[in-house]
N, C-alpha and C positions, 0 to 999 in steps of 0.2 A: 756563950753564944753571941756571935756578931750583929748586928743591926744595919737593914741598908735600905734603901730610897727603892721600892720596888715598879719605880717610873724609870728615874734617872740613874740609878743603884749605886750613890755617893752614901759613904758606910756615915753611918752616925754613931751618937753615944747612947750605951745601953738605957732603957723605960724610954726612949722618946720614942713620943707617934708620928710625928710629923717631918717631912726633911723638909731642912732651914735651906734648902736648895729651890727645890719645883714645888716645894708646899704639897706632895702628893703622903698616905700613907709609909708608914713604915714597917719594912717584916722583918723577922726573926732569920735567921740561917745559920746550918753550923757552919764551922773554922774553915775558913778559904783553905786549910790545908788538909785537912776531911774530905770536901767535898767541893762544888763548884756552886755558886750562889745561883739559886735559883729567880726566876721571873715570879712572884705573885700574881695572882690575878686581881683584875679591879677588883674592889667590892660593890664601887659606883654605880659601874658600866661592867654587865656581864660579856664573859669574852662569847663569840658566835659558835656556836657547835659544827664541826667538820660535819658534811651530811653524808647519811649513810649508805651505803652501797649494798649490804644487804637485803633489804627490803625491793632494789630496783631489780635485782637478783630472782627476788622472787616470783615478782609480776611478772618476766619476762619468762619465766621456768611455768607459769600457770598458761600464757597465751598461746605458747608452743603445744601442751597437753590440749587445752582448747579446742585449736585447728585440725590435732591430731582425731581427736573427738569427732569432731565434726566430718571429715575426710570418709571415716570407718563406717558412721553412718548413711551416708550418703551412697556410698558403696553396697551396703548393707541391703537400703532402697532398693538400689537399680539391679541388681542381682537375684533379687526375690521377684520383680518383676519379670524380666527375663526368662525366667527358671518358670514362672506360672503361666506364662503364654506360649511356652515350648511344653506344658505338661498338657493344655488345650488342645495342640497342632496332633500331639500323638495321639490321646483320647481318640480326637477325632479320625484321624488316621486307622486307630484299631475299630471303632466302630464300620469304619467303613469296608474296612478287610474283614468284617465279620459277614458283611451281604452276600448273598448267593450271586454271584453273574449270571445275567442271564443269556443266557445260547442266541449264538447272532441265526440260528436255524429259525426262532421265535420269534426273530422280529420282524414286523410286517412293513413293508415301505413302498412307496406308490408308484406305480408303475412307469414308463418313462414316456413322455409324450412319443406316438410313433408318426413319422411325417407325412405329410398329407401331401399325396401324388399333383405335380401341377395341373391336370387335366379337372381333376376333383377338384380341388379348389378354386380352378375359371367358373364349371357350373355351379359350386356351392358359394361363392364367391356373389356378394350382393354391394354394388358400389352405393356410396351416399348422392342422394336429390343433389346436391351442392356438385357431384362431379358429373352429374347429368344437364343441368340445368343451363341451355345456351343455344348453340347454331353448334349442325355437325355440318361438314363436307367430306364427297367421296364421288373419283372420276375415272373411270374403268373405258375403255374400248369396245367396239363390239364383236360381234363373232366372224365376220369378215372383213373386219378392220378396215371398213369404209367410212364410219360412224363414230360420232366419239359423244359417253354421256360424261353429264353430272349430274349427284344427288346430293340434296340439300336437305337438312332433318333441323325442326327449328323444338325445342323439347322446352317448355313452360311450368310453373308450378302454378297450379288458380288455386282455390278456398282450398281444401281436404283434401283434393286429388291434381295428378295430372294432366295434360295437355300434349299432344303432339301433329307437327305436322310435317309430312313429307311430301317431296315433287322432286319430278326429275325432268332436266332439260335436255332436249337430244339435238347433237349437230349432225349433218349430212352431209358429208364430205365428195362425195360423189355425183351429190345430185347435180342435175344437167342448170339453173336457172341461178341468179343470186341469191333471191327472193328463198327459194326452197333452201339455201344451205345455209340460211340464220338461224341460231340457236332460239329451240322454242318448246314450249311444254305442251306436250303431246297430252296430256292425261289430268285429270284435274288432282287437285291433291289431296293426299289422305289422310282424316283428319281422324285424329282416335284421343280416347278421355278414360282414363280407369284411378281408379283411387291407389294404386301400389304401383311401385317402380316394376317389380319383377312382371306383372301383370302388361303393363302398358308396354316391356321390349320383346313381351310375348306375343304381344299384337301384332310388334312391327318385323316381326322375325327377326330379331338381333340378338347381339348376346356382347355380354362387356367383356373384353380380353386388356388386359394389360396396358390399361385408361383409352383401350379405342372401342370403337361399335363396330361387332363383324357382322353381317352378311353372308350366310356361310352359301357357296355354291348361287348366289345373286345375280353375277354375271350374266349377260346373254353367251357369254364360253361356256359357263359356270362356276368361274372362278369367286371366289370369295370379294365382296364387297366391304372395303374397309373404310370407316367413317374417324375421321381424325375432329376434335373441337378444336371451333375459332377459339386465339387467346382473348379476343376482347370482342365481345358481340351488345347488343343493346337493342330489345323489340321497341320498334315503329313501327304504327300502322302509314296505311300508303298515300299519304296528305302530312302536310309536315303540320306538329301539334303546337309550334311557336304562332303558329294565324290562326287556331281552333277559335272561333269564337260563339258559334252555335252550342247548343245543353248537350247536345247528341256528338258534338265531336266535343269537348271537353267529356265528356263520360268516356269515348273509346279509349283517347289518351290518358286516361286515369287509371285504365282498366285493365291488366294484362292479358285476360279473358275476350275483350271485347278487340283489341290489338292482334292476336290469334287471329279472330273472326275475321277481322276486316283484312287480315292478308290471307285468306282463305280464302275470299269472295273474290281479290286481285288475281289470286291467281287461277282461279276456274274460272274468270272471265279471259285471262289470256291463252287458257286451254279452248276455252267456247271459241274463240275468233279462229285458231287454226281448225277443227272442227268444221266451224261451221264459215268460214272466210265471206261469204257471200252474203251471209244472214242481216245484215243492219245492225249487228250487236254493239256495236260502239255507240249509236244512236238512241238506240234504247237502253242503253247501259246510261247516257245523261240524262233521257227521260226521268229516268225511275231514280236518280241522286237527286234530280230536280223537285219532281214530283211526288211521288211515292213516299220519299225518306224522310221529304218533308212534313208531312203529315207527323212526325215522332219527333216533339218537342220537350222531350226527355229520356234519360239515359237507361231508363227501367225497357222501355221500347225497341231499343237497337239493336237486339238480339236478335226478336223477332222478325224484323223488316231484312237484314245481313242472310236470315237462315233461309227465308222464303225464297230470295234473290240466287243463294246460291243455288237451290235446289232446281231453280230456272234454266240458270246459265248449264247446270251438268246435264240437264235434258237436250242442248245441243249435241256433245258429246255421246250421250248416250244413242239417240233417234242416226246415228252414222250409220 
C-alpha cells in the first residue's frame, strides 16, 4: 500500500506519518492502479456534516396535517351550530302548527267610530274661554232698510266665572235733523255673569258656529246675527289708567271685573242722555264722580258706588 499527504497528497515513503511537504498527516491508500487516492479527513478539524433534508421534510409534512386539522374542526363548529338553530326554527314552527286557529267569526273588534253629523257637533260642540275671550262685532240693517245697526259683545273672564257685555248702536238714516242720524245707543247695556261658558251664550242667545257667534233669526228682518272677533282687543275702562292716581282708579285698572263695570256705567249713561236728553245727566253725571265717588278711598268700595249709579242712570231709560 501507498502512502500520501492527505492535505497536499505528495505520495511518501511507507511507516511515515508526517509529509516532509505541508507537515500535515499521512494516510494509507491502495495502488493508484486499483483505485483512485482518496481525501482523508482531518483528524484535527472535524470535516462540517452536510445538513439534513429529512427532518425539514418532516416538519413541513406535520404543519400541513396541522392546518388540515384545524380547517375540519372549524367546520365541524360552524355546521353543528347551523344545524342546531335550524332544528330550533322547525320545533318551533311545528309547535305552532300544532294550535287550533282560531275562527275570524270569534274574534271580537271595535266598532268603527260613526261620524258625527255637522249640525250635531255645532250644538254639542263646546268652544275653549281662550276662544271666547275678547270684543265681538256684528252689523246687520234693519227691516226697512232706513237704519243701520251695530252690535258690540265685550266677553271677560273674572275669578271662577264669566262676564259679559252687550249694546247696540243704532244709526237713522232717514231721519229728517243731523242731530237725530248720529249713531247712538238706544238701550243700556246687558250685563250677564254665570260661572260656564255654555250657560253665559245661553243668556245671550248665541250659539258658536265655526269660530263665529250666531244670533239665530236676531235681525229686526230676522235674519241671523253674526258676531265675528276683533284680532287684537285689550279692556280699558273710560279714563285713560296711565294718569290713575287715586286708590279707586288704580283698583279699576288693576281689575278686569271693575274695567267691565266702569264701561257699563259709560255706556248707560250714554243710553240715559238719548232717553232722557233734557234731563241734566251730564251734570249730575260730574256731581256724583266729584262727589259721591269720592267718598270711596278704596278699591273694596267701587263696586258698590259703579252699581248704585248705574241702577240710576237705567231709571232714565226706563221712566220713557
Amino acid at each position: 500500500m501507498d502512502t500520501f499527504c492527505m492535505v497536499c497528497g505528495k505520495p511518501s515513503a511507507p511507516d511515515t506519518q508526517v509529509c516532509s511537504e505541508c507537515g500535515a498527516l499521512i494516510a494509507e491508500s491502495v495502488s493508484a492502479s486499483t483505485s483512485a487516492p482518496s481525501v482523508a479527513p482531518d483528524r484535527g478539524v472535524p470535516a462540517p456534516k452536510p445538513p439534513s433534508t429529512t427532518k425539514g421534510r418532516f416538519v413541513l409534512i406535520l404543519g400541513i396535517l396541522g392546518a388540515v386539522l384545524v380547517a375540519v374542526l372549524l367546520f365541524a363548529v360552524v355546521r353543528h351550530r347551523m344545524t342546531g338553530s335550524t332544528k330550533v326554527d322547525e320545533k318551533s314552527v311545528a309547535v305552532a302548527s300544532q294550535q287550533t286557529p282560531v275562527p275570524v267569526a270569534n274574534l271580537q273588534t271595535a266598532p268603527a267610530p260613526q261620524p258625527v253629523p255637522q249640525e250635531r257637533a255645532q250644538q254639542k260642540g263646546t268652544p275653549l274661554v281662550s276662544e271666547l275671550v275678547g270684543k265681538w262685532n256684528a252689523a246687520y240693517s234693519s227691516a226697512n232698510g232706513d237704519g243701520f245697526f251695530e252690535e258690540h259683545l265685550i266677553i271677560s273672564q273674572s275669578g271662577i266665572g264669566l262676564e259679559a257685555l252687550r249694546w247696540t248702536i243704532a244709526e237713522c238714516s232717514s231721519c229728517d235733523t243731523a242731530e237725530s242720524r248720529k249713531s247712538r245707543i238706544n238701550q243700556p247695556p246687558v250685563h250677564v255673569k254665570e260661572t260656564g261658558l255654555a250657560d253665559l251664550l245661553k243668556q245671550l242667545g248665541l250659539e258658536y258656529v265655526d269660530g263665529k257667534l250666531v244670533n239665530k233669526g236676531g235681525s229686526p228682518a230676522g235674519d241671523d246675527v253674526i258676531f265675528e272677533r276683533e284680532p287684537k282687543f285689550s279692556l280699558w275702562p273710560s279714563f285713560d289708567c296711565a294718569n290713575a292716581s287715586l286708590p279707586r282708579e288704580r283698583a279699576i285698572c288693576g281689575s278686569p271685573q271693575l274695567i267691565l263695570l266702569d264701561q257699563e256705567l259709560s255706556l248707560t249713561f250714554q243710553a240715559a242722555k238719548v232717553c232722557k236728553p233734557k234731563g241734566g245727566l251730564g251734570a249730575a253725571q260730574n256731581v256724583w264722580w266729584r262727589d259721591e265717588l269720592s267718598k270711596c278711598q278704596a278699591g273694596d268700595c267701587v263696586a258698590e258706588f259703579y252699581c248704585a249709579r248705574i241702577r240710576a242712570l237705567r231709571g232714565a231709560c226706563d221712566a220713557r
